[in-house]
N, C-alpha and C positions, 0 to 999 in steps of 0.2 A: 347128772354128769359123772362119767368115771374117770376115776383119777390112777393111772397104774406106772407100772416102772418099764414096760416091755419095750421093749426095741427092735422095729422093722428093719433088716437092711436086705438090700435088690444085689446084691454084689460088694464087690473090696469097696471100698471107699465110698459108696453110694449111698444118702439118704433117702428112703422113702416117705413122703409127706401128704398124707390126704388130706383133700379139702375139710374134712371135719376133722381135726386133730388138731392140737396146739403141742408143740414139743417144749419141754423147758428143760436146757443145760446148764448146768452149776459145775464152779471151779472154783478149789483153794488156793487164793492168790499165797506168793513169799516161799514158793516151796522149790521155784525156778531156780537149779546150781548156778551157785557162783562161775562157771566157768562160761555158765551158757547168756549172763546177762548182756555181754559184748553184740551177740548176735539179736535182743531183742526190736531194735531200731529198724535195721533189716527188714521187716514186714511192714512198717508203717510207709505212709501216702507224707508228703511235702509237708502239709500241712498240720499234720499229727507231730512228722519232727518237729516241728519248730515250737509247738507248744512242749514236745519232752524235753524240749533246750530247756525250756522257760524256769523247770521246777526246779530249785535249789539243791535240792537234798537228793542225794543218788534212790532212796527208798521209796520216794513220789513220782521219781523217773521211770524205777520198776514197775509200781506199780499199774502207773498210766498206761504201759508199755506191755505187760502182761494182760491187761482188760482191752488192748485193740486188740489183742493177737488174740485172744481168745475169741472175740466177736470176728474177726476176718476169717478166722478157720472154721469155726463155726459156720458160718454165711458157706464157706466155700464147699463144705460136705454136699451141702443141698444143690450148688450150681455149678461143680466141676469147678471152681477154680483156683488158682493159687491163692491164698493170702491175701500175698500183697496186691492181687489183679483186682482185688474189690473193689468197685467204686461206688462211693455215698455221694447223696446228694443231701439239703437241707431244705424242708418246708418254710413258711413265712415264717412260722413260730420255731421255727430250727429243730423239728423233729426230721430224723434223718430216714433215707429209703437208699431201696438200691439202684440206680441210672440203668442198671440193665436187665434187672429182673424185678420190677415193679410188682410183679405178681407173689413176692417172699415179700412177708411183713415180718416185722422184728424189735426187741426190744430189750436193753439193755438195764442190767441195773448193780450197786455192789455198795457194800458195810462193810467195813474195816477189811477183814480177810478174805472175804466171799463176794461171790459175783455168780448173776445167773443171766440168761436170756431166755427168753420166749420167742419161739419163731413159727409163723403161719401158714397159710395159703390164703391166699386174696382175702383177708381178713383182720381187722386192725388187733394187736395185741399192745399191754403194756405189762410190765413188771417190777415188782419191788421189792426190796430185801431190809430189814432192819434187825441190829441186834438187839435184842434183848439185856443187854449189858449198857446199852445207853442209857447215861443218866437223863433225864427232862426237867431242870428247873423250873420254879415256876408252874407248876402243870394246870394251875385253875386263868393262870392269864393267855400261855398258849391256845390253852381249850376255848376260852371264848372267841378269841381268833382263827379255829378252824372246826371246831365241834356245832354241829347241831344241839338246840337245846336239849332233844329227846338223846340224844348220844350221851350229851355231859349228864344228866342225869343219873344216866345207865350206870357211868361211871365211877357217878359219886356214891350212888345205894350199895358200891360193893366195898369189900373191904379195903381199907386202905394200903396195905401188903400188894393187893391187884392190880391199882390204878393204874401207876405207869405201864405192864405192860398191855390192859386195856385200849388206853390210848394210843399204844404200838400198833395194837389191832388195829384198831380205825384210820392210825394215820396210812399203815402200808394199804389199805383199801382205797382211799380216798387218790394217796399214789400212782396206784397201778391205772386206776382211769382217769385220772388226766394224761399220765403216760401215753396211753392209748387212741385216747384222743388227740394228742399233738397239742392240748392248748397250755400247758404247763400252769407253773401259778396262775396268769392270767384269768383262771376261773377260781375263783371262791370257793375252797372247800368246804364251805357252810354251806354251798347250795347241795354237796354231794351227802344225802346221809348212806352212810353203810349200819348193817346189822356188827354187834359185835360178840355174837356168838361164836361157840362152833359149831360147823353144818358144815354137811357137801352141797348145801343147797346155795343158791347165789345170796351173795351177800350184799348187793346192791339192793338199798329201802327205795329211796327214790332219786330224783334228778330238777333241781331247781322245785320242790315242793310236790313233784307230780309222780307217783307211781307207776304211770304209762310210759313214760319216758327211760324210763330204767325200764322196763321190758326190752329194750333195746339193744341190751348189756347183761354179762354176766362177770360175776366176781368172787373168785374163791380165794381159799388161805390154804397154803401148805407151809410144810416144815422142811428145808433143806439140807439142815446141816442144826446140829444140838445149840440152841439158844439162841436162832436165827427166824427170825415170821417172816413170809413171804406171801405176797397175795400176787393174784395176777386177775388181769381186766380183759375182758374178749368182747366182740362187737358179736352182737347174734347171729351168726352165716351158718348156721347149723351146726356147731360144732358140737360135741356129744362126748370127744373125749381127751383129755389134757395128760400127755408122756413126759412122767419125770425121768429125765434120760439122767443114765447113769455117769456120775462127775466124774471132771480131770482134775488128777491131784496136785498138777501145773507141775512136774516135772519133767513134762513135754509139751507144753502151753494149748497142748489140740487135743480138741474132744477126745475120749476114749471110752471104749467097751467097759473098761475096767476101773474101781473104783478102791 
């Protein structure tokens, strides 16, 4: 798998996206001008407003508000269209797609200040972000409720300085495929083990006990942003190579050349 930073573009505004590619954008939320937060509502769908009515606090407002508009501009590089012309739909298990271009897969994910997506071609993706600065109480009753014996293990033979972000490791793996999958909690992350290495090589060990099955799937770990693990999950359709596209610093809420 390579993993690089380059950026194909076909013309102004155009994304280019080949079937073996995974593209992944990252943006630093909270950095949107005060002037410009009036307008962030403006790009959401009906039903996006009524959940930013929902949130109490003007900063949870933004924030929700800032991670559609990033995903809607995003989405819209690839299909020509506005923002706000995006239309999602929701699977059984409420993972979202697009109603009109079925063929862009996509996957949303964000910790404290940061957010990133992964976006494909006919190929399921997921993605996940955790900081590194969470604290994890508890970590040997968590772990038994999501860890593999062979994981917790790994865990525990290391230093204890390590553990928690070990277990970052495993958990943002474990994330990014069920993300990808669409079945969310509903599957037992005890059936997923990941490697908690580093490697460029896939980190997926097995899938409900079986090693074949995870052939099926690939799963790596990048870094997006200082103190940030990020893993993302791909269904095997050949893809060969994952572009960390260059972040928005959210002073303009849409992707950008520039970082």
């Amino acid at each position: 798998m390579i993993i690089s930073s380059h950026v194909p573009m076909t013309g102004q505004g155009a994304m280019k996206l080949e079937p073996n590619t995974v593209h992944v954008w990252t943006l630093l939320l909270g950095r949107q001008k005060k002037a410009a937060w009036s307008e962030l509502p403006g790009v959401l769908c009906a039903s996006e407003r009524e959940r930013f009515a929902k949130f109490t606090r003007q900063e949870d407002q933004i924030r929700f508000a800032e991670n559609r508009r990033f995903l809607r501009s995003t989405i819209g590089r690839y299909t020509g269209e506005e923002p706000v012309d995006v239309r999602f739909g929701y699977g059984h298990k409420g993972k979202p797609y697009l109603v009109d271009h079925p063929w862009l897969k996509f996957n949303l994910s964000h910790t404290l200040d940061y957010a990133a997506i992964a976006v494909a071609r006919d190929c399921h993706v997921g993605v996940d972000l955790e900081s590194m600065r969470r604290k994890v109480s508890n970590l040997s009753r968590l772990a038994a409720r999501k860890l593999t014996t062979s994981e917790w293990e790994r865990i525990k033979s290391s230093a204890e300085s390590t553990r928690t972000a070990l277990f970052l490791r495993a958990w943002t793996r474990k994330e990014a495929f069920i993300k990808a999958t669409g079945e969310g909690l509903s599957r037992d992350l005890k059936t997923v083990e990941v490697s908690l290495e580093d490697s460029s090589k896939s980190l997926l060990v097995s899938l409900d006990g079986s090693r074949k099955k995870a052939d099926d799937w690939r799963v790596y770990s990048f870094n997006p942003f200082p103190a940030v693990l990020g893993a993302i999950a791909i269904k095997n359709c050949d893809v060969h190579t994952v572009q960390l596209m260059p972040c928005a610093t959210g002073t303009s809420l849409y992707p950008t050349t520039e970082c």
